[in-house]
C-alpha positions as CSV (number, residue, x, y, z in Angstrom):
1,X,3.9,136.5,94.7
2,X,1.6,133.3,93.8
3,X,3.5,130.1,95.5
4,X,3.0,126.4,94.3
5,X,4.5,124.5,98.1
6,X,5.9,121.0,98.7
7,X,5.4,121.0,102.3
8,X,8.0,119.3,104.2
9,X,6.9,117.0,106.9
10,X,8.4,113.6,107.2
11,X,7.1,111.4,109.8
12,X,4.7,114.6,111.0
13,X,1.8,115.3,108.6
14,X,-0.6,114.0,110.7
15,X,0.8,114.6,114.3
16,X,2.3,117.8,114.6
17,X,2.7,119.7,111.9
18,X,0.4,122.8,112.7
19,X,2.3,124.9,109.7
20,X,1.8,122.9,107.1
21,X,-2.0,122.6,108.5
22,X,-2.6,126.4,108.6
23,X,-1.3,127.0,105.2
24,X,-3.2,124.3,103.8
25,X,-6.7,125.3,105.4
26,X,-6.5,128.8,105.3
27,X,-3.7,130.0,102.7
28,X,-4.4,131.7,99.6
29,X,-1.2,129.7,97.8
30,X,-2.0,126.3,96.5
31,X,-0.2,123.2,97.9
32,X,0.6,120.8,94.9
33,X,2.3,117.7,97.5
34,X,3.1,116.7,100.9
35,X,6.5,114.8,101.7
36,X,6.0,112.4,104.4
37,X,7.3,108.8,103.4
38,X,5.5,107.6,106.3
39,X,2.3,108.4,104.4
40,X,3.0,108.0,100.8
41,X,0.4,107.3,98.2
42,X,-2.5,108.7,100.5
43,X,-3.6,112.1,100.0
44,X,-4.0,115.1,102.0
45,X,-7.7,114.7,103.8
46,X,-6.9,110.5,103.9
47,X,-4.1,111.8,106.6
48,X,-5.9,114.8,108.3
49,X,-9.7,114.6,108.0
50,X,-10.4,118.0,108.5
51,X,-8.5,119.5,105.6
52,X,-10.3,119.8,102.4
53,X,-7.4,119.0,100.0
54,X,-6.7,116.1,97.7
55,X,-3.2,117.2,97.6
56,X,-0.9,114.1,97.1
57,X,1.3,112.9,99.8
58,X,4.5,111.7,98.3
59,X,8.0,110.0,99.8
60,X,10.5,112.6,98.4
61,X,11.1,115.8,97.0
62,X,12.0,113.8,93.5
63,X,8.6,112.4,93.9
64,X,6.8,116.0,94.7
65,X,8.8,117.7,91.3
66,X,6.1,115.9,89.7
67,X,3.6,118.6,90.5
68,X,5.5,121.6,89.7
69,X,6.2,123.1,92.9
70,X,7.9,126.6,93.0
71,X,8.9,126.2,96.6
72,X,8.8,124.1,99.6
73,X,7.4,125.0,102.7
74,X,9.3,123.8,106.0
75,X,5.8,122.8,107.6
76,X,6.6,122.2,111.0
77,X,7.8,124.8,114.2
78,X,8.4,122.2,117.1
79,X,9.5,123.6,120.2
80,X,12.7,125.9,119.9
81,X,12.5,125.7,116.3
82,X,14.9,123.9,115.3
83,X,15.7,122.1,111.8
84,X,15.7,118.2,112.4
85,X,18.9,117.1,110.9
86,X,17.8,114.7,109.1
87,X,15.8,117.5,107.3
88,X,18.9,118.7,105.5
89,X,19.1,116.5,102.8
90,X,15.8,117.4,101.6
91,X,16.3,120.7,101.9
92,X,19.7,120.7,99.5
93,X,17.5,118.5,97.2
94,X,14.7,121.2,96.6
95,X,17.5,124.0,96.5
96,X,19.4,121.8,93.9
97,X,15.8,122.1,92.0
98,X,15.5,125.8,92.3
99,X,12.7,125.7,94.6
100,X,12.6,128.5,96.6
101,X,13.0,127.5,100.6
102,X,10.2,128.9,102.5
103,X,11.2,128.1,106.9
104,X,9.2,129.2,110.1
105,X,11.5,128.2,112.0
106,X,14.3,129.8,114.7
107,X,16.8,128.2,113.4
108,X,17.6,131.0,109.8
109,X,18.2,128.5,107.4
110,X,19.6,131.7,105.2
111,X,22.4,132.2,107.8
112,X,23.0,128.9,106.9
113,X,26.4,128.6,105.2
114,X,25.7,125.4,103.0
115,X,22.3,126.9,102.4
116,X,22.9,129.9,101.3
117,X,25.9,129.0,99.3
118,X,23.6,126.2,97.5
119,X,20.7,128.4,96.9
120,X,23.3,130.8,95.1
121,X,24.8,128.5,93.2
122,X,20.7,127.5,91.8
123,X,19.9,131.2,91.6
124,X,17.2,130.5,94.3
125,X,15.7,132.0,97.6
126,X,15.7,131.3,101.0
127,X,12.7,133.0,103.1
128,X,13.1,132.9,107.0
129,X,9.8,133.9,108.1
130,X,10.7,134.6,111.9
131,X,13.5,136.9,110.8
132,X,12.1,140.3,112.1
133,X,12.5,143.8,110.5
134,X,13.8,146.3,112.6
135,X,10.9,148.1,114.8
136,X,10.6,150.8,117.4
137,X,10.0,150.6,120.6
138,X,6.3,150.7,121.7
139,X,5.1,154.8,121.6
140,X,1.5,154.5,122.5
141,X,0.4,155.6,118.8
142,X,-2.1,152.2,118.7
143,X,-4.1,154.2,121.2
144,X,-5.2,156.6,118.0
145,X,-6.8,153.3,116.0
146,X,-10.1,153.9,115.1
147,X,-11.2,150.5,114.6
148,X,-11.7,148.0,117.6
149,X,-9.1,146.1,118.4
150,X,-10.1,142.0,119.7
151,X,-7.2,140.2,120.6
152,X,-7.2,136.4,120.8
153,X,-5.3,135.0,124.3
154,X,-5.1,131.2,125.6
155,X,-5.0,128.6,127.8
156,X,-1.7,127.0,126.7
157,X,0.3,127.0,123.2
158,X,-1.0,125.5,120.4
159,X,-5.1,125.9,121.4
160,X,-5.5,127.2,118.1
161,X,-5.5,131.3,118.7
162,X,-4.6,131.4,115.2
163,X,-7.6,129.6,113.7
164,X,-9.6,131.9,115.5
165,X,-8.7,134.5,114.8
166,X,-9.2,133.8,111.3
167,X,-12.6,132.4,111.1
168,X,-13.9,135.3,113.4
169,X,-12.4,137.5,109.8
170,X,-14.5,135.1,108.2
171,X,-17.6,135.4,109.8
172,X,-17.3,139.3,110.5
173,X,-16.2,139.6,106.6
174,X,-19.3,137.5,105.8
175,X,-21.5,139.8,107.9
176,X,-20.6,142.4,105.7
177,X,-17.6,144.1,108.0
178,X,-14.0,144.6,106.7
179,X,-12.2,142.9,108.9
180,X,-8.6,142.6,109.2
181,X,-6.7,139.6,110.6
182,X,-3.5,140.8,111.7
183,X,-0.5,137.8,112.0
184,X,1.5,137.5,114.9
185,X,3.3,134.5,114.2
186,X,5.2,132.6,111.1
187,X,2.5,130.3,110.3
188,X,-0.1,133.5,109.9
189,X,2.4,135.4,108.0
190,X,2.5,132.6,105.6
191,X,-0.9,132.7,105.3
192,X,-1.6,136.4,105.2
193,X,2.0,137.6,103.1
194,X,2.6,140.0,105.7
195,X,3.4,140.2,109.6
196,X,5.8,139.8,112.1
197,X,7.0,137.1,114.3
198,X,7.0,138.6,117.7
199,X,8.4,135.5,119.6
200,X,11.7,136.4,117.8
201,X,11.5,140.2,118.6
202,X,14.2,141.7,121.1
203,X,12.1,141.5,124.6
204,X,11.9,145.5,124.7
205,X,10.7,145.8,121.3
206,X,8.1,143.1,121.5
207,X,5.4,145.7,122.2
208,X,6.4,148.1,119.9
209,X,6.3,144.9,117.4
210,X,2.8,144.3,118.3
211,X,1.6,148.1,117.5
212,X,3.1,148.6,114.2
213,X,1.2,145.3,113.1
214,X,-2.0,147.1,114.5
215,X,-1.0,150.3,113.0
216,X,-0.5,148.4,109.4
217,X,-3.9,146.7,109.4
218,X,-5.4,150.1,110.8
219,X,-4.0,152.0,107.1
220,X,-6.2,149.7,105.3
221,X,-9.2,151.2,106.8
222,X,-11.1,148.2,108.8
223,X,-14.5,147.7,111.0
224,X,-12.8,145.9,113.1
225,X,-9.0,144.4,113.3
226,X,-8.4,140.6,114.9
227,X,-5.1,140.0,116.3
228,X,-4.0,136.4,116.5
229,X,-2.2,135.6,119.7
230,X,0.7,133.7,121.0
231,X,1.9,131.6,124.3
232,X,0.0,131.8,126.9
233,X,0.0,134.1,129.7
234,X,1.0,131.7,133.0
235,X,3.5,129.4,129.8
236,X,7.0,129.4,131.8
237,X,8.5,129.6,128.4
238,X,5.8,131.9,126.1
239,X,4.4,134.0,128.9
240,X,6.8,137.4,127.4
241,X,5.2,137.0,124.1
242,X,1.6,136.8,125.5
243,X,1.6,139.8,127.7
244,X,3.8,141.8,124.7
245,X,0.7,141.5,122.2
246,X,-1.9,142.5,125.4
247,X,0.0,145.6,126.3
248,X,1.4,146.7,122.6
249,X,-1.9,146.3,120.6
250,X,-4.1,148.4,122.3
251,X,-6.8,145.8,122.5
252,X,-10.2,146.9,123.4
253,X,-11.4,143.5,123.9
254,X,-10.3,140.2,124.2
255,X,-11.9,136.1,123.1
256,X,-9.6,133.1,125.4
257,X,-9.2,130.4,123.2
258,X,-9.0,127.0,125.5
259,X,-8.3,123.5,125.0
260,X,-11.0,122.0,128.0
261,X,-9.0,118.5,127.5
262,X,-5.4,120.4,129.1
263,X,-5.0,120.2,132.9
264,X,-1.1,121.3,132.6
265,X,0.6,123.5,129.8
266,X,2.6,121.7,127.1
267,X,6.1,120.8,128.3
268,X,5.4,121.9,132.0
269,X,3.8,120.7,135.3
270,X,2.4,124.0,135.3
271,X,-1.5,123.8,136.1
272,X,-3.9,125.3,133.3
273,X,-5.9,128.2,134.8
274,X,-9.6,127.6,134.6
275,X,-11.9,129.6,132.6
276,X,-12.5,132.0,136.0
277,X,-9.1,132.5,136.5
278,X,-8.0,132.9,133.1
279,X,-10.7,135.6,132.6
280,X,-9.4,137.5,135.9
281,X,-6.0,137.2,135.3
282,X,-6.3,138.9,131.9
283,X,-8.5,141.4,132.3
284,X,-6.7,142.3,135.8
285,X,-3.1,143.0,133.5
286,X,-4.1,144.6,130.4
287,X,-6.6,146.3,133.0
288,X,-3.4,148.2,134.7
289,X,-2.7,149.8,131.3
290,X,-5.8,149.8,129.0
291,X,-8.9,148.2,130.1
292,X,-10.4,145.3,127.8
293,X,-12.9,142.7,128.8
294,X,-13.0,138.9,128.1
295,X,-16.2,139.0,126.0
296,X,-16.3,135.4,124.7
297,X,-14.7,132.0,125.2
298,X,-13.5,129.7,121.8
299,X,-13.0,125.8,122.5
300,X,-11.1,123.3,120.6
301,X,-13.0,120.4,121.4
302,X,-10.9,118.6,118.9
303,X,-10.7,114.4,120.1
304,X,-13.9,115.0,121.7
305,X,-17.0,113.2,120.1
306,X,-20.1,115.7,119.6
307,X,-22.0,115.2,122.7
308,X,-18.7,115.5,125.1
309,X,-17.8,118.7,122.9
310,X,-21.5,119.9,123.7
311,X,-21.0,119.4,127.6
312,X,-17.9,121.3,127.4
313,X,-19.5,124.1,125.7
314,X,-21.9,124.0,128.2
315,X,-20.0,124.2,131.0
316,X,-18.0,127.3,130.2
317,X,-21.4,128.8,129.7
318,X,-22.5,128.3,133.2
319,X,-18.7,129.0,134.6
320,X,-18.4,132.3,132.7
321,X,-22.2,133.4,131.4
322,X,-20.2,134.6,128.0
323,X,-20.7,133.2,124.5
324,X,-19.1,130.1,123.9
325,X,-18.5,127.7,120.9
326,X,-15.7,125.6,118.7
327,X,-15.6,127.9,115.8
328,X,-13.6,124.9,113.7
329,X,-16.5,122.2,114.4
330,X,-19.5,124.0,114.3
331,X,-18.7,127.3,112.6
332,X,-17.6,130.8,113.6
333,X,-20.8,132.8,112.6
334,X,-23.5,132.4,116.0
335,X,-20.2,132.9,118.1
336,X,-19.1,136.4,115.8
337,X,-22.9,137.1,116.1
338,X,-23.3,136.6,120.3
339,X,-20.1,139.0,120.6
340,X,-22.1,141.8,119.7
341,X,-20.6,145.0,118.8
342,X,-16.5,145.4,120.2
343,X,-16.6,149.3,121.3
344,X,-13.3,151.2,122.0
345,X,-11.6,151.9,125.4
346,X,-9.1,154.6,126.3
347,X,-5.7,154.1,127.8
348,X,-5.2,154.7,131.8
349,X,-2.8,157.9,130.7
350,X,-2.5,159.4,127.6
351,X,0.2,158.6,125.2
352,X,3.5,161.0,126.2
C-alpha cells in the first residue's frame, strides 16, 4: 500500500520528532506536508537541514488537505508514548477527512472510543504500529539462519541505532550484497511495511519476538541480515528491550552506536558506559549464550562541528582499535568496508 502522510508534529518538527524524521529520510512513501504552526510557510529542509525534502510545512490539517494526503502520520513517540491532548483535535479533523490515522505510539488510538467510532463513521482506518501480533516464545530456531546476523546496540536511547542500521543496508546493498534491514521498532516498521515493536511485547515473549523478525528476513534469502536495536543496555527504563534483541536474534556480531556528547542516559542520573565498558559489558552477556563480538563503533557526532566530530572519531579509535565513523555525516560505505566479512558463531548448547 503506497501512502501520501501529513505528518503531525506541532511545536516538534524540528526538536524531537525522530518519527516523522525517519520516515522522511529513509521511507519509501512520500510525505506531501508537515503540520507544525510553529513553522508554517517554511519547508521541510528550512526546519531540519539534513533532510532532503521540500515538503511544505503548514499550520493545520485544513491547510495540509491541499496536497492530497491519504493519511497522516503521528510523527512523534516521546517517552511513554503517549498522545498529547492537545493532539486530539487534529486527529478527529484528519479522520473527519477520511485520512487514514497512521500512530507509533503506546497509547492505541484504535482502542480509542471516539476514534474508532469517528473513523467508522468516515469509512477510514486507524493503524497502531506498536500493537504486536501474537508470537511464541523464543525456541532457539534463529540459531539455523544461514546469513550473519549484526545487531546494532547503544549507548543511550535515541543515538540513532535505527539510522544505522539502515545505511549499513545501504552500503552492503551498494556493495553488491542483499542485505536485509530487519525493524525492531515503530518508526522502522513505518519505514520498512513490516516488523514488530518489541518494546510492546509481553517481557517473556520479547525474545521470541526478536527471532521470528530474524526468521522473516532469513525467508527472503539474504548475505547478511541488520537488526536495528532498541534502549540501551545499563537504560533503567529500556534495558529489557536491549538484552531481548541480543539474546533472541542470534547475533553473530554486533556495531555500538554512541552519542560521544552523553555523559548520563536520557531521563536518568545514570552514567553512560564508556566505549571499553560498553564493549565488555556486551560481549560478556550475549557471550553467556551465543558469543558475538563488538566489531565496530558508529558515532552521532551530530552538534559537533567537523573538526570536534574528527577528534571524537579519533579517540574511539585509539580507546577501542575497531573501525569507527558517523555513517550520517560522512557516509556508511569505508565504515561497511573496514567491518570486513561478519562470519557465523554457534550457540553455547544446542537448541532443545
Amino acid at each position: 500500500m503506497t501512502r501520501r502522510y501529513a505528518i503531525l508534529a506541532p511545536d516538534r518538527f524540528a526538536g524531537d520528532a525522530k518519527t516523522a524524521h525517519g520516515v522522511i529520510r529513509y521511507g519509501t512513501d512520500a510525505t506531501v506536508a508537515v503540520i507544525d504552526p510553529s513553522l508554517a510557510g517554511k519547508r521541510v529542509r528550512d526546519a531540519v537541514a539534513y533532510l532532503d525534502s521540500d515538503a511544505p510545512i503548514v499550520g493545520s490539517i485544513r491547510d495540509a488537505l491541499a496536497y492530497e494526503p491519504t493519511a497522516l502520520l503521528i510523527g512523534t513517540a516521546p517517552q511513554g508514548g503517549a498522545l498529547p491532548a492537545d493532539w486530539r483535535a487534529h486527529i478527529m479533523d484528519a479522520i473527519a477527512a477520511k485520512l487514514e490515522i497512521v500512530s507509533g505510539l503506546h497509547d492505541m488510538l484504535g482502542d480509542d472510543a471516539a476514534f474508532a467510532a469517528a473513523a467508522r463513521r468516515a469509512g477510514t482506518t486507524i493503524w497502531d504500529v506498536r500493537k504486536p501480533p501474537e508470537v511464541p516464545l523464543f525456541r532457539g530456531e534463529v540459531y539455523g539462519v544461514r546469513a550473519p546476523v549484526l545487531l546494532m546496540a547503544g549507548n543511550d536511547c535515541a543515538v540513532g541505532k535505527m539510522t544505522v542500521a539502515l545505511e549499513l543496508a545501504r552500503a552492503a546493498r551498494e556493495a553488491g550484497r542483499h542485505a536485509v534491514f530487519v525493524p525492531t521498532g515503530q518508526t522502522g516498521i513505518m519505514i520498512a511495511g513490516w516488523g514488530i515493536s518489541v518494546d510492546r511485547v509481553i517481557a517473556d515473549f520479547a525474545p521470541g519476538a526478536a527471532e521470528q523478525l530474524v526468521m522473516y528476513a532469513a525467508r527472503q534469502q539474504p548475505d547478511l541480515i541488520i537488526v536495528e536495536g532498541q534502549g540501551a543496555i545499563n537504560h533503567p527504563a529500556y534495558a529489557p528491550v536491549t538484552l531481548a534483541l541480543m539474546y533472541g536474534c542470534g547475533a553473530d556480531a554486533m556495531v555500538l552506536v554512541v552519542d560521544p556528547q552523553r555523559d548520563r542516559v536520557s531521563g536518568f542520573q545514570t552514567p553512560t558506559l564508556d566505549y571499553r565498558a560498553l564493549i565488555r559489558v556486551h560481549e560478556a552477556l550475549i557471550g553467556t549464550v551465543k558469543p558475538a563480538n563488538v566489531i565496530g563503533i558508529a558515532l552521532n557526532t551530530r552538534g559537533l562541528d567537523d573538526a570536534a566530530a574528527r577528534a571524537a572519531i579519533a579517540l574511539a579509535k585509539e580507546q577501542t582499535h575497531l573501525p569507527v565513523d558517523d555513517l550520517v555525516r560522512y557516509g556508511p560505505h569505508a565504515f561497511y568496508a573496514a567491518l570486513g566479512a561478519i562470519e557465523k558463531t554457534k550457540p553455547l548448547e544446542a537448541k532443545p
